[in-house]
C-alpha positions as CSV (number, residue, x, y, z in Angstrom):
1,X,-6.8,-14.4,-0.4
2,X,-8.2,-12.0,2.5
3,X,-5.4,-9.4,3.4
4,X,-5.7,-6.9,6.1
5,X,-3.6,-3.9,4.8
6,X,-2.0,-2.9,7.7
7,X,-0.2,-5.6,9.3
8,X,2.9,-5.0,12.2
9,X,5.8,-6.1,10.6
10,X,4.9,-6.0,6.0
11,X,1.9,-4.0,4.6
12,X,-0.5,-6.0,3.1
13,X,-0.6,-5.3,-0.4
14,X,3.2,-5.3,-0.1
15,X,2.4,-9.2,1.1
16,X,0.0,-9.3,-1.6
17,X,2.7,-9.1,-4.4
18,X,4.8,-11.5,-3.1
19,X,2.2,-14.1,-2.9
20,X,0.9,-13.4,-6.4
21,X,4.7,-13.9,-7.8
22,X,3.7,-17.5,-6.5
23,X,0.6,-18.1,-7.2
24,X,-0.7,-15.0,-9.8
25,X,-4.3,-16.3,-10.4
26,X,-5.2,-16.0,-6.6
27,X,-7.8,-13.0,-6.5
28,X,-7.3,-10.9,-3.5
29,X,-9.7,-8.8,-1.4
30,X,-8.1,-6.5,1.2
31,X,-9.6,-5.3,4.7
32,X,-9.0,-2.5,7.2
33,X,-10.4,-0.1,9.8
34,X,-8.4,2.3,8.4
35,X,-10.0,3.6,5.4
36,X,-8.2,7.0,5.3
37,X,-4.7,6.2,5.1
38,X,-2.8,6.5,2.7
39,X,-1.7,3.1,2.2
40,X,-5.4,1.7,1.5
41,X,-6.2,5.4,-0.7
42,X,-3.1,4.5,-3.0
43,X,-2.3,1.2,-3.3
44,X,-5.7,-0.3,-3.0
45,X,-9.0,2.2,-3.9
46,X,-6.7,4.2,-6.5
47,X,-6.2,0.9,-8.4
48,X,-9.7,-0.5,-7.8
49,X,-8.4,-3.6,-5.7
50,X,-11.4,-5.4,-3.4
51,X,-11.7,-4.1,-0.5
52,X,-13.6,-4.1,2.7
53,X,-13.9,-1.7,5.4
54,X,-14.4,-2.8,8.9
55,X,-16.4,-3.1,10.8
56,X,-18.1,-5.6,8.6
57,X,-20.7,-8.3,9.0
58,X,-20.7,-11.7,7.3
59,X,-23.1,-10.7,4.6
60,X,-21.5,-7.9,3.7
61,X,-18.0,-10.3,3.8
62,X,-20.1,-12.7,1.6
63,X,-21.3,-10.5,-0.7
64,X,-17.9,-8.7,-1.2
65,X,-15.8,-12.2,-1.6
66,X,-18.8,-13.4,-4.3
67,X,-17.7,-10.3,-5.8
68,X,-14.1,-10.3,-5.9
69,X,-14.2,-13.9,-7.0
70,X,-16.6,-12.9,-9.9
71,X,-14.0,-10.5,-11.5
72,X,-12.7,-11.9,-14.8
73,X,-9.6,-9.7,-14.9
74,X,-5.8,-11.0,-13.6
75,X,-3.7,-9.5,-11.6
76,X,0.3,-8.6,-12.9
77,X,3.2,-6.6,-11.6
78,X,3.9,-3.5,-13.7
79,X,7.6,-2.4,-15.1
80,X,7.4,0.1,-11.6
81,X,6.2,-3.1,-9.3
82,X,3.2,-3.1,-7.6
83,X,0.0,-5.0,-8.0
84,X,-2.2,-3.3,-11.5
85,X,-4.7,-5.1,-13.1
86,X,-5.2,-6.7,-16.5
C-alpha cells in the first residue's frame, strides 16, 4: 500500500492502521513532501516505516517499493495502538 502521510481529512498512517486491522500482511510504504513534520518524524522514521520523500522519480519509487516489499518482518498494533513492527 502507497500512503501519502498527510492527507485533508485522516493522516496517513492513521489510515494505515485501519487498513492493516483488515488486511495485516499488506506492507506499506509512506510518501510526503513534508519530511520535517512531526507526523512523518514520529510515526513513520522513529519507527522505521518505508518511506519516501518527494519529489521522487520512478526509479527511486521502484527501488524503494522493491524494498519495502523485500522486508520479512509484519506489521501489528501495540497495547498503546499504532502501527510497530514485528
Amino acid at each position: 500500500m502507497l500512503m501519502d502521510v498527510v492527507m485533508p481529512d485522516v493522516a496517513g498512517p492513521d489510515l494505515a492502521e485501519r487498513i492493516l486491522t483488515l488486511r495485516p500482511h499488506l506492507k506499506v510504504l509512506f510518501m510526503s513532501g513534508c519530511t520535517d513534520s512531526e507526523v512523518v518524524r514520529v510515526k513513520i522514521l522513529d519507527r522505521a516505516l518505508g518511506f519516501l520523500p518527494k519529489p521522487f522519480t520512478s526509479d527511486s519509487l521502484l527501488e524503494r517499493v522493491q524494498k519495502v516489499l523485500a522486508r520479512p518482518e509484519t506489521r501489528a498494533f501495540g497495547a498503546a495502538g499504532g502501527i510497530t513492527l514485528r
